[in-house]
MARVOSE-47628 format. One record per residue (C-alpha): residue number from 1; residue in one letter; x, y, z. Coordinates in nm, 2 decimals, always signed. Layout:
<rs>
NUM	a	X	Y	Z
...
</rs>
This chain:
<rs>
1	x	-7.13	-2.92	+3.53
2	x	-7.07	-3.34	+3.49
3	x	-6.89	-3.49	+3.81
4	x	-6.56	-3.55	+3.56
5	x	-6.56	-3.17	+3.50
6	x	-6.58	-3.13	+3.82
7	x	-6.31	-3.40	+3.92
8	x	-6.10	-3.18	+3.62
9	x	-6.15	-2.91	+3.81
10	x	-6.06	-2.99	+4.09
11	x	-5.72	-3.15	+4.02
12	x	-5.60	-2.88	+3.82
13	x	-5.65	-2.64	+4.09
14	x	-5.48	-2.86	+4.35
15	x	-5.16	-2.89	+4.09
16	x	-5.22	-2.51	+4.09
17	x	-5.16	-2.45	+4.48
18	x	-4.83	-2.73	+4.49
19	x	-4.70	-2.50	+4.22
20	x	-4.77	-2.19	+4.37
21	x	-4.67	-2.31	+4.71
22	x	-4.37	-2.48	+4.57
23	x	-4.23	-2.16	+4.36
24	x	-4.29	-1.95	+4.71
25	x	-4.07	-2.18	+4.93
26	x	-3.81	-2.21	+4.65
27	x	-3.79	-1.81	+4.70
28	x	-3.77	-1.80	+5.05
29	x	-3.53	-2.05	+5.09
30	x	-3.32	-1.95	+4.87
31	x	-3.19	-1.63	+5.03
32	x	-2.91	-1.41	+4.93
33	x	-2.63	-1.54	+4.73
34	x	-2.36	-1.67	+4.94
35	x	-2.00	-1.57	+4.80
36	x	-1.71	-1.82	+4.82
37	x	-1.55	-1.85	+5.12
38	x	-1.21	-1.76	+5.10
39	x	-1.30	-1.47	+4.84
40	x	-1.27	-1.07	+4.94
41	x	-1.65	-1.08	+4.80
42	x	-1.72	-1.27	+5.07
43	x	-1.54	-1.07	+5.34
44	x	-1.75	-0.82	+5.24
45	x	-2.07	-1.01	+5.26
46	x	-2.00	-1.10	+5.62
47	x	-1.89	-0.76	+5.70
48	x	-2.26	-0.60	+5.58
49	x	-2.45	-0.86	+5.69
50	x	-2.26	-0.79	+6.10
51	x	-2.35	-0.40	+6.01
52	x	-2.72	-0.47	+5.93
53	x	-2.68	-0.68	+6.25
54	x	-2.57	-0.41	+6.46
55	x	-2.30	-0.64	+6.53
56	x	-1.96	-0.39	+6.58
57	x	-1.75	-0.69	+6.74
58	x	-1.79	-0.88	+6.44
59	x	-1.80	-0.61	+6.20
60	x	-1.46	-0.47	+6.32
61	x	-1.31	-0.84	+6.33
62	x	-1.25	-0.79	+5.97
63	x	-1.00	-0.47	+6.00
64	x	-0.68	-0.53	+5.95
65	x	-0.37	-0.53	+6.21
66	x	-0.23	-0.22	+6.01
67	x	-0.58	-0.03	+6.04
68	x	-0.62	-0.06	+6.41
69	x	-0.30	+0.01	+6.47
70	x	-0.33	+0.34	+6.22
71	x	-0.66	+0.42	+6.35
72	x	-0.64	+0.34	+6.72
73	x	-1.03	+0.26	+6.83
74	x	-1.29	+0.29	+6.58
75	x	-1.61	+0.35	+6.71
76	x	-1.89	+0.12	+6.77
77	x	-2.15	+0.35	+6.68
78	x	-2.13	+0.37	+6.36
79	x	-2.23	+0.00	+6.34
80	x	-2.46	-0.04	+6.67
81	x	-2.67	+0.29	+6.66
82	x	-2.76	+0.29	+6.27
83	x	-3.14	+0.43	+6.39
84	x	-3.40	+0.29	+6.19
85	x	-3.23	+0.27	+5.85
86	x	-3.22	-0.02	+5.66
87	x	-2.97	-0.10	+5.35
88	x	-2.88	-0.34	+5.08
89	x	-2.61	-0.38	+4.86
90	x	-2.49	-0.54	+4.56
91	x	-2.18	-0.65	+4.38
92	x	-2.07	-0.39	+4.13
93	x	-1.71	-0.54	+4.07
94	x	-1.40	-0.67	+4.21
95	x	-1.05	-0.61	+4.16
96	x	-0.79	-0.84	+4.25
97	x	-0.40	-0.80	+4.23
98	x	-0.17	-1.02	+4.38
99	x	-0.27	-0.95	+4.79
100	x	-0.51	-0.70	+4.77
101	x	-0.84	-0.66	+4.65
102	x	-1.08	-0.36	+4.56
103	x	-1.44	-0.49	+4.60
104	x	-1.73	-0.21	+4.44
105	x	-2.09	-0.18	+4.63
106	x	-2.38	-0.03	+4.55
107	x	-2.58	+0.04	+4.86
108	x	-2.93	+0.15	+4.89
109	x	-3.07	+0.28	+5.21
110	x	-3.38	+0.33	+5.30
111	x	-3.51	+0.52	+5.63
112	x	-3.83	+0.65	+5.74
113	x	-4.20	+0.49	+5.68
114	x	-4.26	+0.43	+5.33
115	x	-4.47	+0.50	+5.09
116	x	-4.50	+0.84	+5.19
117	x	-4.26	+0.91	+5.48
118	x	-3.94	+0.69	+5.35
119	x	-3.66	+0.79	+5.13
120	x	-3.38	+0.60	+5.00
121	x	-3.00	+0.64	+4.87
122	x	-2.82	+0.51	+4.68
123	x	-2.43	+0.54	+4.56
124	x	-2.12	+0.31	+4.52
125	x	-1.84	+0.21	+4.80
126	x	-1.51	+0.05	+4.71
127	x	-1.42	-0.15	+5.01
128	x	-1.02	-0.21	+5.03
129	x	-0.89	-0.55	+5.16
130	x	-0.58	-0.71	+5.19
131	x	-0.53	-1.09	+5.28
132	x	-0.37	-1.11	+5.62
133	x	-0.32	-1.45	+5.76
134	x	-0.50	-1.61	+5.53
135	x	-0.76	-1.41	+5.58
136	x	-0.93	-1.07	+5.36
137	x	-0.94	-0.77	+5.57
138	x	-1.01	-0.43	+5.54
139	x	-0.69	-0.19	+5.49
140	x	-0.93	+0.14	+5.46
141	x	-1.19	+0.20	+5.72
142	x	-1.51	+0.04	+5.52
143	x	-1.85	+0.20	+5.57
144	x	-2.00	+0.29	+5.82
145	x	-1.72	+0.29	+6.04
146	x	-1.45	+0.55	+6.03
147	x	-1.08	+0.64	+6.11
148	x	-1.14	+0.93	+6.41
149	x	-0.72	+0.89	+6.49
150	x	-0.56	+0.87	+6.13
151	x	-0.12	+0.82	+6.09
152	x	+0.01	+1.24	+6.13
153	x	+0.15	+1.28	+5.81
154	x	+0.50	+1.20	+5.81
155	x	+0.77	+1.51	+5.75
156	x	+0.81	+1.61	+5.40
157	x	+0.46	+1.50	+5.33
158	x	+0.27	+1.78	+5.13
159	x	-0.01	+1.93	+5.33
160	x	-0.34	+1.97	+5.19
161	x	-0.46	+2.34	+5.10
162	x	-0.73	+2.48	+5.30
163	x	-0.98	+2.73	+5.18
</rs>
């Protein structure tokens, strides 16, 4: 091989590497798309990310006045002790009327220790918000929290059959 082969060589493979190392740091930096401020999407963004935080103070900062008042105290460990699970979701659609907002999820989670010891789910949530203060907040308990102290049913309400 000449020296300006070599030379050729050798220049192409460093433009190589800055274009291999360039497209990885363009990925990594990137991260997950950040919804608009302001938006019930992003509500919802914040809210997961504080759950796959373990962050219940946070997480629960997003309720709304009418649901803790409904619901009384929703538990924390529904967010803090979510074991070794992991989950991530993505925006199916959102509906928006006047105040309110339905915002559809698909989550998958994934437990155990792949490839052969790990499973994963996946299904949709529809996360109910309402803007509160110029806020969005949830109106319905979103997953993984729930409502353990729900409104009784007021009288003349029809009570559901049992089997």
């Amino acid at each position: 091989m000449s020296a300006s082969t070599r030379w050729l060589v050798g220049v192409g493979g460093a433009v190589l590497v800055v274009a291999v190392l360039s497209a990885v740091v363009a990925l990594v930096a990137s991260g997950p798309e950040e919804f608009e401020e302001g938006t019930p999407e992003r509500a919802v963004q914040r809210y997961l990310a504080a759950v796959a935080d373990r962050d219940a103070t946070e997480a629960l900062s997003f309720l709304s006045d009418e649901l803790v008042e409904r619901c009384g105290t929703i538990p924390r460990e529904s967010v803090t002790q979510r074991g070794d699970s992991r989950f991530r979701a993505a925006l199916e659609e959102t509906i928006t009327r006047d105040s309110t907002a339905q915002v559809r999820v698909a989550i998958s989670e994934s437990y155990g220790d792949p490839p052969f010891d790990g499973g994963e789910s996946t299904w949709s949530v529809t996360f109910e918000l309402v803007q509160e203060g110029g806020e969005w907040r949830f109106i319905e308990a979103p997953w993984p929290t729930y409502c353990p102290n729900p409104k009784p049913l007021t009288e003349g309400t029809p009570v559901p059959a049992t089997r």
